[in-house]
C-alpha positions as a printed Julia matrix, in Angstrom:
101×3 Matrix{Float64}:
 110.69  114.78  102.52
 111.16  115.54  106.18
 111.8   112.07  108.17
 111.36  114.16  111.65
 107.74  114.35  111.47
 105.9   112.32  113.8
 101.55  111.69  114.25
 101.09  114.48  116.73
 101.75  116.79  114.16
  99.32  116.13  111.67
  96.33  118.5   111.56
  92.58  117.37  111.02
  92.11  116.12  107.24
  95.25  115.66  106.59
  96.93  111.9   105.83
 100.11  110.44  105.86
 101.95  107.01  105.8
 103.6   105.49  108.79
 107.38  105.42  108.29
 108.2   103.58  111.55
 107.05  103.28  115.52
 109.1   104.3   117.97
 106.98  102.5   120.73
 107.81   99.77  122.99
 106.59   96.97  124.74
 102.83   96.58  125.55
 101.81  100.03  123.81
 103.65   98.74  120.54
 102.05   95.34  120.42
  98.77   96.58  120.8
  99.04   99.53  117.94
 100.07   96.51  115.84
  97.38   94.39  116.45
  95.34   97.25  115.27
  96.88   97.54  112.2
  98.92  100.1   113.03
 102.36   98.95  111.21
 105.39  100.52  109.03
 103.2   101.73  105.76
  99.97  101.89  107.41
  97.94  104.98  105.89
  96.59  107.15  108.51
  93.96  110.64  108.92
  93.42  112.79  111.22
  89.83  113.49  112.24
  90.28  115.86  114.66
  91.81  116.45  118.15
  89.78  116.16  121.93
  88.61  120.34  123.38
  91.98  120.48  125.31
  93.83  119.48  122.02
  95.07  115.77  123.46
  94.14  112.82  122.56
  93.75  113.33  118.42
  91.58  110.78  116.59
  93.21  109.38  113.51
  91.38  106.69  110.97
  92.86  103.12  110.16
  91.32  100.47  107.76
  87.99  102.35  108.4
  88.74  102.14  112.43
  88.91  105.02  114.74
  91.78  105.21  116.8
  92.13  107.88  119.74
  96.11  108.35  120.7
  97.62  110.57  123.28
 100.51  112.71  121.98
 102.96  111.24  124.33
 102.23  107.96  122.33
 102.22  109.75  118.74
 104.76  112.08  119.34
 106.81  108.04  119.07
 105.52  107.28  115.32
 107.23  108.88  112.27
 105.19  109.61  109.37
 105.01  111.12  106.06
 102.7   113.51  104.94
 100.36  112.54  101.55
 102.16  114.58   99.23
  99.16  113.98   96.75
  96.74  115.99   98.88
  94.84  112.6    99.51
  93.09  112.6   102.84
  92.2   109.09  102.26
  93.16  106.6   104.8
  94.05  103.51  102.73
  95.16  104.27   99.31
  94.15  100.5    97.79
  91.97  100.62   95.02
  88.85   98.82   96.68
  89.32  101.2    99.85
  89.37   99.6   103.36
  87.4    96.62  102.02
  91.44   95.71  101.11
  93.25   96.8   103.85
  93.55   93.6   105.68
  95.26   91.98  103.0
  97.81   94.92  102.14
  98.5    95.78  105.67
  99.03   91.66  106.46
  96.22   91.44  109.24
């Protein structure tokens, strides 16, 4: 398992879990209060023309981040393949509860 991978480097499809946030401040609070927190499963959808911002899926919610902001939040790749966002066994219908929002 590499623990230097961040967000910005996953391609479209693929999913990972979110290891830990490197952000600060406003920025941080804010990705939290969307549910973006340590063991939150993410997936790429797919990245802007110019490549920056990517979109990435959360609890069913579309999230657009700039890599300057991604490049801050470690991740591990889904070893299992698994593009799916949330792993739980009723989908995002669970999410709230396992993610604590």
């Amino acid at each position: 398992m590499n623990h230097d991978l961040t967000l910005c480097s996953l391609r479209p499809g693929e999913g990972c879990r979110v290891r830990a946030l490197r952000v600060h401040g406003s920025m941080r609070l804010r990705l939290r209060e969307l549910g973006l927190i340590e063991g939150a499963f993410l997936r790429c959808l797919g990245r802007s023309p110019l490549g920056d911002p990517a979109a990435y899926e959360l609890c069913g919610a579309v999230l657009a981040l700039r890599d300057r902001d991604s490049r801050k939040i470690w991740i591990e790749r889904r070893e299992d393949g698994n593009a799916d966002a949330c792993d739980r066994a009723g989908g995002t219908a669970e999410c709230g509860e396992e993610h604590g929002l």
